[in-house]
TORPA-443459 format. One record per residue (C-alpha): x, y, z. Coordinates in nm, 2 decimals, always signed. Layout:
<nodes>
      u      v      w
      X      Y      Z
...
</nodes>
This chain:
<nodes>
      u      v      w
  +9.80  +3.20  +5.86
  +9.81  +3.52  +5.68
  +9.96  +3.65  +5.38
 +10.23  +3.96  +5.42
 +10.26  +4.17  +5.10
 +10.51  +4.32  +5.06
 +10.47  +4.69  +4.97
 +10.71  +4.88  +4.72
 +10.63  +5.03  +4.38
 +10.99  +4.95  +4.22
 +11.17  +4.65  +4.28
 +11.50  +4.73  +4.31
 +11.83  +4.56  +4.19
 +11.93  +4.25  +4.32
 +12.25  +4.42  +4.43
 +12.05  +4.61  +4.69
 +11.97  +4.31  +4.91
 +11.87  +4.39  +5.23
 +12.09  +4.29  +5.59
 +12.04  +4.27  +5.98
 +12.25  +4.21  +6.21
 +12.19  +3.98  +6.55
 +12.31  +4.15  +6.89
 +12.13  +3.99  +7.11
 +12.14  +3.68  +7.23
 +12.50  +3.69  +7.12
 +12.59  +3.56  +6.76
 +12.71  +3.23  +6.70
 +12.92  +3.38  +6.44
 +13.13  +3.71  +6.36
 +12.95  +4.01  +6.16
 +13.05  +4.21  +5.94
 +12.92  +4.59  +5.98
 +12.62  +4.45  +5.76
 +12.58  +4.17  +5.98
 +12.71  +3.90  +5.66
 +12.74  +3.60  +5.64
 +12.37  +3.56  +5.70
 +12.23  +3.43  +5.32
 +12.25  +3.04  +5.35
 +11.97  +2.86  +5.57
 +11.91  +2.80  +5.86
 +12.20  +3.02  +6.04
 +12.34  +3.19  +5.79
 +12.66  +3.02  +5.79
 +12.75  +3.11  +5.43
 +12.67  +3.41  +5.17
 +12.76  +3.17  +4.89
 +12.66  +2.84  +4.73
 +12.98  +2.73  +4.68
 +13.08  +2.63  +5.03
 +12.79  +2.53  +5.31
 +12.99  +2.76  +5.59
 +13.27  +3.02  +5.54
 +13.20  +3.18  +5.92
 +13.43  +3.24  +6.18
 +13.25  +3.11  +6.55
 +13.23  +3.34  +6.82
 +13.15  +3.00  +7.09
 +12.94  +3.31  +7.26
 +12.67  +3.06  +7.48
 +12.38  +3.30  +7.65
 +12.24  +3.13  +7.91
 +11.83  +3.25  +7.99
 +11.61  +3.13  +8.25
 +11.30  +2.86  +8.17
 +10.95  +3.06  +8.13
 +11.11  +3.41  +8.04
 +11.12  +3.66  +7.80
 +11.40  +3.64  +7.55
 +11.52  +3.97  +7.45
 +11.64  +3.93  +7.06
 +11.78  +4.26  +6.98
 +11.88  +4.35  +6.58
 +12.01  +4.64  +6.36
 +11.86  +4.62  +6.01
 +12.14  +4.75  +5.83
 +12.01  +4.77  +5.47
 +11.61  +4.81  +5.45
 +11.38  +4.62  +5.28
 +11.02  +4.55  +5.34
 +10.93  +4.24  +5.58
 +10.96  +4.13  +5.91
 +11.14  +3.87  +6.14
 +11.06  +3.53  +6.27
 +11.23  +3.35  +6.57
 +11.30  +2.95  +6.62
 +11.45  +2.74  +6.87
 +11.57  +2.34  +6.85
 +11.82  +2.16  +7.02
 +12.04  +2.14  +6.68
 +12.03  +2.32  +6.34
 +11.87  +2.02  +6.21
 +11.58  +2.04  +6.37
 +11.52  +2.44  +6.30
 +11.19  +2.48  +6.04
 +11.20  +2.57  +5.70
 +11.17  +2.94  +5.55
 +10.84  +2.99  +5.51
 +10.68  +2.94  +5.15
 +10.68  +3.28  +4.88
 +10.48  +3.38  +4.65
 +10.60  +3.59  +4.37
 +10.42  +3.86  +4.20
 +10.43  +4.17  +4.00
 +10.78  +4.10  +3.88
 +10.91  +4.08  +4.23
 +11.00  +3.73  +4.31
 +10.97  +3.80  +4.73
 +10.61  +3.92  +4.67
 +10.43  +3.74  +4.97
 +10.52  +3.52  +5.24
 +10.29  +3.38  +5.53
 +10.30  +3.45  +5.87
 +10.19  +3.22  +6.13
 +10.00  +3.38  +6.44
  +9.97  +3.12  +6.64
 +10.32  +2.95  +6.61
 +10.44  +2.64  +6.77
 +10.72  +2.46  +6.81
 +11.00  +2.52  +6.69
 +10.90  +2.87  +6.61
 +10.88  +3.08  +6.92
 +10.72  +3.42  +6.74
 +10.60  +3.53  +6.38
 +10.54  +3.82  +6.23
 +10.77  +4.06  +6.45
 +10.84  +4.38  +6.34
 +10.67  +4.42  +6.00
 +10.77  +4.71  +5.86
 +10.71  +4.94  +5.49
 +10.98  +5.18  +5.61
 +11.32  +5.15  +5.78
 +11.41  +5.05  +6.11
 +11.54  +5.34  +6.27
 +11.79  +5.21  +6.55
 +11.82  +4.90  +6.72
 +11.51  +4.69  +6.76
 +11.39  +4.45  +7.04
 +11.17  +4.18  +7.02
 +11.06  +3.99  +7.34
 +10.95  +3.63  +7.29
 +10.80  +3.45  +7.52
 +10.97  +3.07  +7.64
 +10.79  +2.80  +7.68
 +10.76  +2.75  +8.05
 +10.96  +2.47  +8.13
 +11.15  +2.46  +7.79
 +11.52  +2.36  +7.89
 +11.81  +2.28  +7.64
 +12.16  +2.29  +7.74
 +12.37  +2.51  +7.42
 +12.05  +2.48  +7.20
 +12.02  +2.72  +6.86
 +11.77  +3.06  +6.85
 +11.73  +3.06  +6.51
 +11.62  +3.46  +6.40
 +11.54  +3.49  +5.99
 +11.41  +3.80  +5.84
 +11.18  +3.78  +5.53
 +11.20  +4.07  +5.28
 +10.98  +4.14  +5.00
 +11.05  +4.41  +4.67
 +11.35  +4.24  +4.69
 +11.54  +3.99  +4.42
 +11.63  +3.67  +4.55
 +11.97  +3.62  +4.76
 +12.19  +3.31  +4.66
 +12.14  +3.07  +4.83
 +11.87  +3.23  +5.06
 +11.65  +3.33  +4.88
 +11.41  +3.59  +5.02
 +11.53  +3.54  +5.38
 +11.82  +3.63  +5.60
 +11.90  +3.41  +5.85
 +12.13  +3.46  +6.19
 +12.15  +3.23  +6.49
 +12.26  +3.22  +6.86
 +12.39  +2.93  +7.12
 +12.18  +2.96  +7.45
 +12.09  +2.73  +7.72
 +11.75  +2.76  +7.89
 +11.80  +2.68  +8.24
 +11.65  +2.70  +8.58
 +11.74  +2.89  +8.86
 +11.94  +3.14  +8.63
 +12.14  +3.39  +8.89
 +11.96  +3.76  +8.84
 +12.13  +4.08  +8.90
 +11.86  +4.13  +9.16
 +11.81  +3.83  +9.26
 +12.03  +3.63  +9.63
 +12.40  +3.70  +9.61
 +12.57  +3.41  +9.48
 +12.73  +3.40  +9.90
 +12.41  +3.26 +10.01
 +12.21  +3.35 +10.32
 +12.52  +3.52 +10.46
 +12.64  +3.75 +10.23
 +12.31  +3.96 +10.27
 +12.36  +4.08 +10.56
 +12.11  +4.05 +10.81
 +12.04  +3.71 +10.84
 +12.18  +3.59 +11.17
 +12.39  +3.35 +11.02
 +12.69  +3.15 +11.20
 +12.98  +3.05 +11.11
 +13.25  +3.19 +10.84
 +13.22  +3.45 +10.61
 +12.92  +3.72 +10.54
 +12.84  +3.95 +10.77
 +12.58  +3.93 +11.12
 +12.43  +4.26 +11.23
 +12.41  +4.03 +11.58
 +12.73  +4.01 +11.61
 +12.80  +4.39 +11.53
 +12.56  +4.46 +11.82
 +12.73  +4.21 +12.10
 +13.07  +4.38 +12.02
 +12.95  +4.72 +12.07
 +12.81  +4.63 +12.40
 +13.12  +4.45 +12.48
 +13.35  +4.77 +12.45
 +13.11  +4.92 +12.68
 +13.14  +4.70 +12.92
 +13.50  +4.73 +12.92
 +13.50  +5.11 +12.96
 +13.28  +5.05 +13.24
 +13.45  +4.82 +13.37
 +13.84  +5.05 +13.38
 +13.62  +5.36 +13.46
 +13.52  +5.18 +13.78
 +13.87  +5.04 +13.87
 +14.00  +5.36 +13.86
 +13.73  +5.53 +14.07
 +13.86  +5.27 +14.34
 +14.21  +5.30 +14.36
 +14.18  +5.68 +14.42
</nodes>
């Protein structure tokens, strides 16, 4: 593991704690234009330690394919130095633990550690560390396991930041999470029309509905044979 230090000459109030928000996979909760409730481990349920979850569920469920990329897309809406860490488990339960911190130099979120060669739970460490702001909204690809499934499983996305005072009840992290289900076969944009065979066009096939380019053929040579056929008639009966 390594240490991250966190890089800032003045630590600034504890009123100025930093925010992200999750857009991507979906949230399993409604944001605020800071992206709050996100304080309390592990999913951020709650900004305060008074009550374990004051969120209101979105039931958003983003389904991804076995093997691929997951595209976790965030706005850091207050900056702070740091960087982001992604998880998955099967429940909230089984997410990991914020990393350990260090404090130093009067700043209580002086160091954390970053693993670089995670493994499960934790998908990626160390994403997008940062000593100045986030300009936009970020992606992070992380790779899944290749034959991970999990039917509405929880991607678990914390970002640490240090020169920063510590967040009741989270500490130096921020935490947001997602329901997705890692599947098989997803359907793709670009991949077979969910028709089948048929609906493509091309394929010869027989019965009901899609379309044959066969059959577009035999008709047109059908409604020559008919105009053949009067054209001839008529030469006859003059």
């Amino acid at each position: 593991m390594k240490r991250f230090l966190a890089i800032g000459l003045v630590l600034v109030s504890s009123s100025a704690y930093a925010h992200f928000k999750l857009n991507a996979p979906a949230s399993m909760t409604v944001q605020d234009q800071y992206g709050s409730p996100q304080k309390s481990a592990p999913c951020g349920l709650s900004d305060t330690s008074a009550t374990a979850d004051n969120s209101t569920k979105t039931n958003a469920v983003t389904t991804v394919q076995t093997g691929s990329m997951l595209q976790v897309k965030i706005n850091e809406t207050i900056y702070h130095p740091g960087h982001y860490r992604v998880a998955i488990a099967q429940t909230m339960a089984g997410l990991p633990a914020d990393p350990p911190v260090t404090a130093g130099g009067g700043d209580p979120c002086d160091s954390t550690v970053i693993n670089p060669n995670p493994t499960m739970p934790v998908l990626a460490d160390g994403l997008l560390v940062h000593t100045s702001a986030l300009s936009g909204e970020q992606t992070m690809n992380v790779q899944l396991p290749a034959g991970f499934t999990c039917t509405n499983c929880v991607v678990q996305v914390i970002q640490y930041m240090g020169n920063h005072g510590i967040n009741n009840p989270g500490g130096c992290f921020y935490h947001h999470c997602a329901t997705v289900t890692i599947a098989d076969n997803v359907p793709t944009v670009d991949g077979p029309p969910l028709g089948g065979p048929d609906a493509a066009g091309g394929g010869g096939g027989g019965g009901g509905g899609g379309c044959s380019t066969t059959g577009g053929a035999a008709s047109l040579a059908g409604l020559f044979f008919m105009a053949l056929l009067v054209g001839t008639r008529r030469a006859r009966s003059r």
